[in-house]
N, C-alpha and C positions, 0 to 999 in steps of 0.2 A: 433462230437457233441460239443468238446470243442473250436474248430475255429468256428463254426459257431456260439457260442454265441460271440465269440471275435468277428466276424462281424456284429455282432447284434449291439453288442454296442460301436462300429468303428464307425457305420452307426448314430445311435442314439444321438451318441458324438459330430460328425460333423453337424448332424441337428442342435443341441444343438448351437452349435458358430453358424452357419451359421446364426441362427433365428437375431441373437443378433450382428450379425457386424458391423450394424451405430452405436452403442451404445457404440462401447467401438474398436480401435486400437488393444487392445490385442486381441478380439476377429478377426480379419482380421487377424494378424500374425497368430492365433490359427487356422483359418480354410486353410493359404494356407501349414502351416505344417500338417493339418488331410490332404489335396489335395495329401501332399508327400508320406505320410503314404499309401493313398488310392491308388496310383502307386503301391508302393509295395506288397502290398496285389494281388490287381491283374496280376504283374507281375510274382507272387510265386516262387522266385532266390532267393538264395543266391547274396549276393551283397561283392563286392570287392574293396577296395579301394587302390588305389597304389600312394605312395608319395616317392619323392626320388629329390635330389638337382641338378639332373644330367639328364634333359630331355632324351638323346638315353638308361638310364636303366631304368626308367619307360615303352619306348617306347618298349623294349627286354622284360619285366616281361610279359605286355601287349599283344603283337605277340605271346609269346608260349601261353596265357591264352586261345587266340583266335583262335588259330592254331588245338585247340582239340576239337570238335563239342560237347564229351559226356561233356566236362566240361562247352560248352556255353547253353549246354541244362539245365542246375542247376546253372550258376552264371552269374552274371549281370557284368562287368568290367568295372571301369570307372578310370581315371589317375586325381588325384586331385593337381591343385598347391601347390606347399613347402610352408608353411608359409612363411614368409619374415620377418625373425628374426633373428638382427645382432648378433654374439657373443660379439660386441662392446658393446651391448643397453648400457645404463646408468640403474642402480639400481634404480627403482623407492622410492617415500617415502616409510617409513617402515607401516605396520599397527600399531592400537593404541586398547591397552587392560582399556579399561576403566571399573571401580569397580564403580557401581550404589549406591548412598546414599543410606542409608536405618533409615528413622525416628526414628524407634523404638530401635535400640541402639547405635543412633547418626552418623554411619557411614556416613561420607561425599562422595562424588562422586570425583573418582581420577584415575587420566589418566595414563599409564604406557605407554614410549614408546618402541617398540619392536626391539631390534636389530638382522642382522643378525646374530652377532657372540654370543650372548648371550643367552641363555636360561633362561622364567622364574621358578621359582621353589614357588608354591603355599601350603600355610600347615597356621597350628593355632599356634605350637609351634615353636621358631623362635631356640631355640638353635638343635632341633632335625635337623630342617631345616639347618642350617650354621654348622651342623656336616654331614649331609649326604655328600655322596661323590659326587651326582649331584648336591649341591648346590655351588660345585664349580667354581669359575666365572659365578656364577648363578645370576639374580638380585631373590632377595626374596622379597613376598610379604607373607607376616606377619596378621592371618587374627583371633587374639584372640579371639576379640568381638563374635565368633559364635558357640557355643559348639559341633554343629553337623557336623563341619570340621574337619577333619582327622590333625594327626601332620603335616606330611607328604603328602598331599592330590594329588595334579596336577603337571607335566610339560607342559610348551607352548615350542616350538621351529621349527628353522629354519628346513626343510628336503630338500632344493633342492641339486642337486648337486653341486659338487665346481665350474665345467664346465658351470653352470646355472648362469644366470642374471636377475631370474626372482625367485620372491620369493613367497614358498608355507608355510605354517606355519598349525602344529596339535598340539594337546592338544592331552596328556595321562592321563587315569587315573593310579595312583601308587596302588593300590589296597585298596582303601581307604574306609573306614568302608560303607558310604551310599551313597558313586556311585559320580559320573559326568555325567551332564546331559546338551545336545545340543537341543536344543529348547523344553525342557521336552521331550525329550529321552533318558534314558542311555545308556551309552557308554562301549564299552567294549576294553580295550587295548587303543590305538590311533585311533583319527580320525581327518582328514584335515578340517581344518576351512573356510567356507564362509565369505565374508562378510554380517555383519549383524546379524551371528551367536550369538544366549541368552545363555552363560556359567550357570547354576548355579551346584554349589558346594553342596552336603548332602542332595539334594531334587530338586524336577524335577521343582518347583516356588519358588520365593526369601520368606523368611521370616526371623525373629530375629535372626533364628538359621543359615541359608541359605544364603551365600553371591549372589551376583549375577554380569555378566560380560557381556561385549560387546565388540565382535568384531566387529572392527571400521577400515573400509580400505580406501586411499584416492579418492575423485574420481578418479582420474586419474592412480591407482596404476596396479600392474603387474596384480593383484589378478582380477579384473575386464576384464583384458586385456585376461587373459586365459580363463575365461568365455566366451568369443567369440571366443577363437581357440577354446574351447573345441567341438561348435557347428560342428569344421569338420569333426572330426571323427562322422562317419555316417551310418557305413556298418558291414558286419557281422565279414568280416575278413580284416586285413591291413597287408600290404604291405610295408617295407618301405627298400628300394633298396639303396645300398651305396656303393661307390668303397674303394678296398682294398686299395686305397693309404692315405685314411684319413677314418679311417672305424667308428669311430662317433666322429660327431662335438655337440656344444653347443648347434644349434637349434636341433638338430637329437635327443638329450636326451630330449628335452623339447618335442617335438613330443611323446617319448615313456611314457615322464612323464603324456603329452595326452589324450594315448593310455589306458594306465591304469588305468583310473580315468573312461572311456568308457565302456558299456556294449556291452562287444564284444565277437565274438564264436573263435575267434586264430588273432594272430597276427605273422607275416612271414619276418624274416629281414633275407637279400638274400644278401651276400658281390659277387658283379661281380668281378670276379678273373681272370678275358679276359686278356691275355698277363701277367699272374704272371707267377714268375717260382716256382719248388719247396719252395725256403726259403723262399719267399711271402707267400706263402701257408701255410708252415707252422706258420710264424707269424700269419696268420690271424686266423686260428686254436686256436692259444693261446689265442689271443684277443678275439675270442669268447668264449672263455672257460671262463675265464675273466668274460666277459659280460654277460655271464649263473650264474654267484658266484654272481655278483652284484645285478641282475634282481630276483634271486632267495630272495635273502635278501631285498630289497627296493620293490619289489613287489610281495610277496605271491600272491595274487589274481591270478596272470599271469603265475605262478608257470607251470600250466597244461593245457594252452592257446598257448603257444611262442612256435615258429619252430625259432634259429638261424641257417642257412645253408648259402654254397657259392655256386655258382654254375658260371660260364662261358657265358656271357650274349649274346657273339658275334654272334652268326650263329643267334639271333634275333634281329639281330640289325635293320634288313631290313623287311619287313614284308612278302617280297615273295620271303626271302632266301630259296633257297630249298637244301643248301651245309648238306650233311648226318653227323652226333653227332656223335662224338666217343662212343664207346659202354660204357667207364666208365660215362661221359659226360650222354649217353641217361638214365644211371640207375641213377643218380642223379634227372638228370629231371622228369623221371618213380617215382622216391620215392616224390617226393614233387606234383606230380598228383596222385598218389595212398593218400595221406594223403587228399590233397583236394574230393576227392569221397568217401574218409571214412566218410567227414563231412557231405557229404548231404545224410548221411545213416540218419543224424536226420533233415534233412529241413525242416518238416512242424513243429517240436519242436521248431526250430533253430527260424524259422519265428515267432513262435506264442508268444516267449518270446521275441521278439525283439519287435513285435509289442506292444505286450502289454507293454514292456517298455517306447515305446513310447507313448502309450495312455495313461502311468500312468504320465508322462512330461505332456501333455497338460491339464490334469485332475485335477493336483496338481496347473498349471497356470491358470486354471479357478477355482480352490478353492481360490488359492490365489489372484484373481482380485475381487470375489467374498466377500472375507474378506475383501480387501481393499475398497470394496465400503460398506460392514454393518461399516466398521469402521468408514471412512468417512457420511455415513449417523445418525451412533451415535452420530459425532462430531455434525454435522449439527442440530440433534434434540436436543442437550446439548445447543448447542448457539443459538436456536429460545428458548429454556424453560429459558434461561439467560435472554434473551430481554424480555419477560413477565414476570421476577423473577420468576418463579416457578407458577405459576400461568395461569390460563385455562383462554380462551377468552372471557369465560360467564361472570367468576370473573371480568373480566377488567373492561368488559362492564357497568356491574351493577356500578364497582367505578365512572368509567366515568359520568354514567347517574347520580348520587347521587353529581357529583360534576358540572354538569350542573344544576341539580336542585337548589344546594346552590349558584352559579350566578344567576341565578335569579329571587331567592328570594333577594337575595344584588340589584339589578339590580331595581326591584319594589321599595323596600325600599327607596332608592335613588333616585331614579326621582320621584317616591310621595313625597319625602322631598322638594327635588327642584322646584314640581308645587305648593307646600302650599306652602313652604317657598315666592315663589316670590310672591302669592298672599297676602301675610300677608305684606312681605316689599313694595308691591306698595300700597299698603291701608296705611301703615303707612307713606311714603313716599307722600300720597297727603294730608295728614287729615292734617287740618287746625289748630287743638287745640296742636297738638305734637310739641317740638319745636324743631326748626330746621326741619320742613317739606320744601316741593318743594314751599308750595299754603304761608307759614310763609314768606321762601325768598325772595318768588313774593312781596308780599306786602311790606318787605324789600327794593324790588331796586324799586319798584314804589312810594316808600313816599321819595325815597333821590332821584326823579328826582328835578330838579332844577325848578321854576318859572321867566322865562325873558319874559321882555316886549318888544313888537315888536311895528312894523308901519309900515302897507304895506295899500300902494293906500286910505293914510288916515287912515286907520284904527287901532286902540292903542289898544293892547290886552296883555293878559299875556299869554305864551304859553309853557307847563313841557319839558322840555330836560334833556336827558342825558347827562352824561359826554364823554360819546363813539364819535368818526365820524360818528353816524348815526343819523338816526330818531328816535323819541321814540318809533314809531313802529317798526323800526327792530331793534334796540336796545331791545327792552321788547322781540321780538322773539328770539334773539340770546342768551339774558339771559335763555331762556326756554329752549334753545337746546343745550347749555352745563350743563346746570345743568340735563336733561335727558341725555344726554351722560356720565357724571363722575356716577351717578345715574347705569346705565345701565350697566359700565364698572366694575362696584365695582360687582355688583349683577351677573353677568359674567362670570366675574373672580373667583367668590365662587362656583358659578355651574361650573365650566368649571374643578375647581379644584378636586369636589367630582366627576365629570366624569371621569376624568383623574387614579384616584385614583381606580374607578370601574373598569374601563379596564387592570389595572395591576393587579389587585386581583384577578380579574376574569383570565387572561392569568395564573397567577400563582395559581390560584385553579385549573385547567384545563390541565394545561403543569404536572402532575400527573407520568404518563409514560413515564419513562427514555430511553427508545430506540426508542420512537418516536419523530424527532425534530419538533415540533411541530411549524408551522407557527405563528406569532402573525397576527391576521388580525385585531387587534383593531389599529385604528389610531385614532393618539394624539387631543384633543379636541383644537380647536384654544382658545386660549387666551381673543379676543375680538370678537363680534357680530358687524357686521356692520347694522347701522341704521340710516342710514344720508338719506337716498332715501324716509322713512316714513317722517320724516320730513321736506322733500321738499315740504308742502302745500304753496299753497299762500290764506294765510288771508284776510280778511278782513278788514280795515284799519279804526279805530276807530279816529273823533278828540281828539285832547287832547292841546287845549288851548280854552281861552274866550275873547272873543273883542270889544271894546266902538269903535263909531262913532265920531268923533271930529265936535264939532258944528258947524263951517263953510261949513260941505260939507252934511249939512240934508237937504234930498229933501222931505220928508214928513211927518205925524203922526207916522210912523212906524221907526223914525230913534233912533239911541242911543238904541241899542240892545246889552245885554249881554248874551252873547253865552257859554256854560258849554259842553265841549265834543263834543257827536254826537247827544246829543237833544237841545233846543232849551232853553237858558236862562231861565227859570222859571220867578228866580228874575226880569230880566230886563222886561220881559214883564207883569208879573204881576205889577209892578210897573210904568210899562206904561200905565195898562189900571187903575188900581186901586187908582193911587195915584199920579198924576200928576207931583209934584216933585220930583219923582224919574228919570224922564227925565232930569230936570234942574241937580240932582246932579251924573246921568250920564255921563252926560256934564262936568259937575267938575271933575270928577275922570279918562275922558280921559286925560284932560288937563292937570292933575296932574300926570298923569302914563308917559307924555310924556317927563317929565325931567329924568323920570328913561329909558328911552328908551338904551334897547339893554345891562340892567343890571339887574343881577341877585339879586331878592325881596329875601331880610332875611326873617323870623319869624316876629320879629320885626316890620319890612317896611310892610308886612303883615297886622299883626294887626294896624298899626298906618292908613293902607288907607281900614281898616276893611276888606279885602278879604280874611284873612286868612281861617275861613271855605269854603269860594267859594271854594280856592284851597282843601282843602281837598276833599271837596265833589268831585271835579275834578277827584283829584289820588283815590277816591274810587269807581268812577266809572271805571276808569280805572283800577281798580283792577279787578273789577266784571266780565269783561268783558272778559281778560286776563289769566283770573282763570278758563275760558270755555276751551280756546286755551289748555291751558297747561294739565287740563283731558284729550281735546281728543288726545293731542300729545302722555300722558302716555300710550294711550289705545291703539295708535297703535305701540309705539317701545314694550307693552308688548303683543301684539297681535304675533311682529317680537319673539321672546321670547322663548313663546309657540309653535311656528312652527318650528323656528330651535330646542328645544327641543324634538319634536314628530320626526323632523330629524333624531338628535342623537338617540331617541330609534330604530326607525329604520333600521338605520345604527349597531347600536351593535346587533339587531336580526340578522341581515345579517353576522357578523361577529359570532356569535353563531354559523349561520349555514355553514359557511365554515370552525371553527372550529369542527363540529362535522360531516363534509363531510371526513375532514382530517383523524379523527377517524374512518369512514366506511371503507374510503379504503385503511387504517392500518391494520385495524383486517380481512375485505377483504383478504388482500394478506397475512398476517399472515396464517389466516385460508386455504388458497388456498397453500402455503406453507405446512404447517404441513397436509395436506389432499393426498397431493403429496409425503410424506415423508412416509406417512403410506401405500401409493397404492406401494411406491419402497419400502419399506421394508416387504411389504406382497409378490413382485414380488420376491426379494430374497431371501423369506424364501422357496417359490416353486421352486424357481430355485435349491437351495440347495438339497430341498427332490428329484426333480426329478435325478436332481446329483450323489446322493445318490442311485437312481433304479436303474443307469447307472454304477456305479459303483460295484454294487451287481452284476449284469447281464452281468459285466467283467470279474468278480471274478469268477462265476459259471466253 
């Protein structure tokens, strides 16, 4: 009944890793040792392992194992390599006994290093301590701050042998009022330390009262290193065969030191005594006797496990020796085969506790991969609840949306400032009556054009020039298209600046959540608006001088015309038709303008040949005219304005929404994360519980 529930939950154990082998390396080492386990089981032996530094005595232990059918009918024999370990090695580093800060009564964290030759000696009072007689050549560690530590409390110390180059170290408790505890287990007497090993002293977890310690080994140290030999002892009973001329070396104690740390049903060390004579014998006799005082002392456990015997290994040296034992010879051999058939009087016990020892190795490596991954997934949901500060995705969310909101409403605010504001400055910028307007300027550089008198093909006229290399028509248009260019650049530049200023407010309202680097997608508002392309019209070209006929070259009633702009002299012809000599002093006033030829008429010279309102009237048509040009110039660079405007809003919606794209697949993969975290740690709580039926249904 009780094997078949062990194979119940063999079978159940191994389903258990099997499910779960891509998932984790541990679990593939875990399932190809249940595969070993599960050999054994069905092979239902006893199992034998034979070690020895001298291949033909393993080979001699092996031939008689095999030579007796009733004993191949109950044991499995197999011959394992010696370890390969020098008595030379080098002493690895020592381990380090590190004493854990503890906040609450200040203890700092403090590293002790461990020497072979030294033992520490652990207590609260330091003089009880540096009187005891083990704290001689003791290092003390002195532990007041804790009331619930013993005077006298622990020793740590070396135990390997002298022979040994490989170092084991245990901790004793000294009978110490509230115990020593190895990973909250108490102790009773000494026990060997692992690395990695939680010391705590007066209670099984650290507190005020309660020191606490760590076993700290190097990677590379012995202690680690035995951890893998320990993997070879493997079997119910060992074997380990050694010749009388060196009957144990350094590795050979390290093997039994091995062997005893193993869950084993005997252990059999056989001195081949092949060609001793008496006094050999008896020396090895002694040395065994010896080695019974030692093994007896250094390993209780083995107390009533160990066969030391010699025995004569040679008539199996060969495997189809068939040369007949001496009769004393066959009763040695008879007692140490009688003792092996005594043991398989308990085989299916033998097995059921090996196995189960086994199963409780693999069961304790899936608790422990198992804890390593609730650990690791606690870390994992501390540092996703880190990156949201403490706070749920709903919370986030809502901040996010309340600070998208507040962009823009800044965002409206802002460009309705910027669409009044420029209507207000181009209304004030064209009106007539403000000083210092565009339409004031105009009239400005059109009353300081100059009045020069010309002569072409006869004809004496006065006609406005500029001071520029142009014409007074492109002269008066390039006056139009820098003053809307500085106009435009100013007004630009203000908008450009309150954009500029939005998209950083707005990034820095928005950039909210510290574990999100949050893209900027706002780009920098350019500086100036190009608008030279609106004002590449071509105009209309307006006159803008007046001109007399010189009397010699009239060919009819209609000559001595005074000409004003782009219409048609008024004066001159009204006074042609109305008043007959206004022709005669037409005449005059060609004739007279012709001394000033190709000079520039003061004021003055003006009034003295009375033309000065002529001219005026001149540059006021030419104002009028000018003053058309230059509205619709403004209408279209503020036409340019408003459309790069409605661009830039645009463009920042667009950057809204690749800012708040960034946001979905933040909290997206946050949430796909922590959704993930909660399916793996509900998978491990069931892995746990079913663990747990497996472990009940072991135990039964």
């Amino acid at each position: 009944m009780q094997f078949n529930k062990q194979v119940q939950a063999f079978q159940e154990i191994r389903k258990f890793a099997h499910i779960r082998i891509d998932s984790s390396p541990v679990y593939k080492e875990i399932s190809q040792e249940l595969n070993t386990i599960g050999e054994y089981i069905n092979a239902n032996k006893l199992t034998i392992q034979i070690f020895s530094q001298f291949p033909p005595l393993s080979q001699g232990i092996y031939n008689f194992l095999s030579s007796n059918q009733s004993l191949q009918q109950f044991y499995q024999v197999t011959i394992s390599e010696f370890p390969k370990i020098s008595s030379k090695s080098p002493i690895n580093s020592p381990p380090t006994l590190i004493l854990k800060s503890n906040p609450t009564n200040g203890q700092q964290e403090t590293r002790y290093q461990l020497s072979p030759n030294q033992q520490i000696l652990i207590g609260r009072d330091y003089q009880r301590l540096s009187q005891d007689i083990r704290g001689q050549n003791s290092q003390l560690i002195v532990l007041s701050g804790y009331s619930k530590i013993s005077s006298v409390h622990a020793q740590i110390q070396n135990v390997n042998s002298p022979e040994s180059n490989y170092l084991n170290w245990q901790i004793c408790d000294l009978n110490a009022t509230n115990g020593t505890y190895i990973n909250g287990d108490r102790i009773q007497g000494c026990r060997i330390l692992n690395p990695g090993d939680r010391i705590t002293l007066a209670y099984p977890s650290p507190s005020e009262k309660a020191a606490e310690f760590i076993f700290h080994c190097p990677p590379n140290s012995s202690t680690n290193n035995n951890q893998e030999l320990e993997k070879l002892i493997e079997s119910n009973i060992i074997f380990l065969v050694v010749t009388h001329q060196q009957l144990i070396t350094a590795s050979e104690y390290l093997l039994i030191d091995l062997v005893s740390k193993a869950q084993i049903s005997g252990f059999i060390l056989i001195v081949d005594t092949s060609g001793a004579n008496e006094q050999i014998i008896k020396n090895v006799d002694s040395e065994l006797a010896n080695l019974h005082n030692l093994l007896t002392v250094k390993y209780p456990l083995l107390s009533n496990k160990y066969l030391l015997t010699k025995l004569p290994l040679y008539s199996f040296y060969q495997q189809d020796s068939s040369t007949p034992l001496h009769p004393t010879i066959q009763q040695q051999f008879e007692r140490l085969y009688s003792i092996l058939m005594n043991l398989t009087q308990n085989k299916d016990e033998i097995i059921f506790s090996q196995v189960n020892s086994k199963l409780n190795v693999q069961i304790f490596r899936i608790e422990e991969l198992i804890n390593q991954q609730e650990t690791t997934l606690k870390k994992n949901i501390q540092r996703t609840e880190e990156l949201l500060q403490y706070q749920s995705i709903d919370d986030w969310r809502e901040q996010v949306r309340k600070a998208f909101n507040r962009v823009r409403e800044e965002k409206s605010e802002i460009f309705n400032y910027s669409n009044n504001n420029l209507r207000r400055s181009s209304t004030d910028f064209i009106a007539p009556f403000i000083s210092g307007s565009f339409l004031q300027k105009l009239k400005l550089f059109i009353d300081k054009l100059n009045p020069v008198v010309t002569n072409q093909d006869g004809n004496v006229g006065i006609e406005l020039q500029s001071e520029m290399n142009l014409n007074t028509h492109e002269a008066i248009l390039q006056f139009c298209k820098d003053e809307l260019t500085s106009w435009v650049d100013q007004e630009w530049n203000r908008i450009s600046h309150g954009l500029n200023s939005l998209n950083q407010n707005s990034y820095m309202t928005l950039n909210c959540l510290p574990s999100l680097k949050l893209k900027n997608s706002f780009n920098p508002i350019a500086s100036k608006i190009n608008i030279q392309e609106s004002l590449q019209v071509s105009f209309v070209e307006i006159q803008n001088s007046m001109s007399f006929q010189d009397a010699k070259h009239q060919n009819d009633n209609s000559a001595n015309l005074l000409m004003f702009g782009s219409q048609i002299a008024t004066v001159a012809i009204m006074a042609a038709i109305q008043n007959p000599m206004a022709i005669i002093q037409g005449v005059g006033l060609a004739r007279m303008l012709m001394t000033f030829r190709g000079t520039n008429l003061n004021r003055e010279q003006l009034q003295t040949l009375k033309l000065d309102q002529t001219v005026d009237n001149l540059k006021q048509n030419l104002f009028n005219f000018y003053q058309g040009i230059a509205r619709y110039m403004l209408d279209r660079v503020i036409q340019d304005m408003n459309t790069t405007l409605v661009a830039e809003d645009k463009q920042f919606r667009k950057s809204l929404e690749a800012i708040e794209e960034q946001f979905n697949t933040y909290f997206n993969e946050i949430k796909r994360i922590i959704e993930g975290y909660r399916i793996k740690q509900h998978s491990l709580t069931q892995e746990r519980i079913l663990l747990d039926q497996i472990k009940q249904l072991e135990r039964v």
